[in-house]
C-alpha positions in Angstrom: 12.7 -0.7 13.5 9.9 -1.1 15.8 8.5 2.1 14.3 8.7 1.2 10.8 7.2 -1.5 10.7 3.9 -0.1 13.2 4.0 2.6 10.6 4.1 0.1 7.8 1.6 -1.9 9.4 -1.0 0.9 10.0 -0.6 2.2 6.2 -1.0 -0.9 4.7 -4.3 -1.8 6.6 -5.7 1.7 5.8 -5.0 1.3 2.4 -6.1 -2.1 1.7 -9.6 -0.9 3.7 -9.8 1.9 1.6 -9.2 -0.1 -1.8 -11.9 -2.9 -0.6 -14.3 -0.1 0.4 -13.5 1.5 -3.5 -13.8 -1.8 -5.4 -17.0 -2.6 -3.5 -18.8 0.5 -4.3 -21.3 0.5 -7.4 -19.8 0.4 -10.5 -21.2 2.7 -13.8 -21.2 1.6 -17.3 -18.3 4.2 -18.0 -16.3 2.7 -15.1 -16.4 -0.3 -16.7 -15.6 1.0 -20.2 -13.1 2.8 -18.8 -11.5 -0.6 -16.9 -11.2 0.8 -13.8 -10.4 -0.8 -10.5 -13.5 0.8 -8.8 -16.0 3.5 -9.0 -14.7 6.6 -10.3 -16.8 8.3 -7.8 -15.1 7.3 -5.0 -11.5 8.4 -6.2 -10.3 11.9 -5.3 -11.4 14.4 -8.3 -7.9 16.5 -7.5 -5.3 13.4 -8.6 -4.0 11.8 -11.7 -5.1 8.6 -9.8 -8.8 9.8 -10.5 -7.9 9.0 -14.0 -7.2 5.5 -13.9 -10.0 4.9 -11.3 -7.8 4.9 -8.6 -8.3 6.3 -4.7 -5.4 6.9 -2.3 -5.5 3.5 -0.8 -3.8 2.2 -3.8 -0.3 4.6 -3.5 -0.9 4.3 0.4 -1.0 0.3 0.9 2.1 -0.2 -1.3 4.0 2.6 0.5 3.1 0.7 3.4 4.2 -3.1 2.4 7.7 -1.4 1.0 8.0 -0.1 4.3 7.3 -3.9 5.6 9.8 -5.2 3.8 12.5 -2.7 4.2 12.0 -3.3 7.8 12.4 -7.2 7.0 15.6 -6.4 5.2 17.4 -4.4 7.4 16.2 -7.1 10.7 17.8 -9.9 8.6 21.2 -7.7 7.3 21.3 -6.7 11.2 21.0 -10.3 12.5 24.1 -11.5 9.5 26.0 -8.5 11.0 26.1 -10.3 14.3 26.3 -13.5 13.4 29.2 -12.6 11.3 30.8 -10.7 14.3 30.8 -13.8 16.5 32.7 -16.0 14.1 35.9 -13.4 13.9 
């Protein structure tokens, strides 16, 4: 669980760093026309995500907080496993 949740951790800060560094970078007039979530310049020119204005930090930082919680999930359904096991 250990790992996940180091893994988790590590992919959510890189992607929330990246999505700060693309929302703080100088917006155009067709970024904002085109109601994007940063410059288009900083987004990969090879993805869909370039599209919508998007950079990898925004795929990365939620793979990494569903990762967070699926870790939190399965420390809780461990700890009712033994808790249940103690009252047989």
């Amino acid at each position: 669980m250990t790992k996940w949740l180091m893994t988790g951790t590590a992919l959510l800060v890189a992607g929330l760093l990246k999505i700060w560094q693309h929302t703080n970078a100088p917006m155009t007039l067709e970024d904002y026309l085109a109601f994007r979530c940063g410059s288009a310049s900083g987004a990969a020119g090879d993805s869909f995500l370039t599209f919508a204005g998007h950079c990898w930090g925004c795929p990365v930082a939620a793979i990494g907080a569903a990762m967070i919680a699926y870790t939190a999930v399965m420390v809780m359904a461990s700890s009712r496993r033994k808790m249940l096991a103690v009252r047989r």
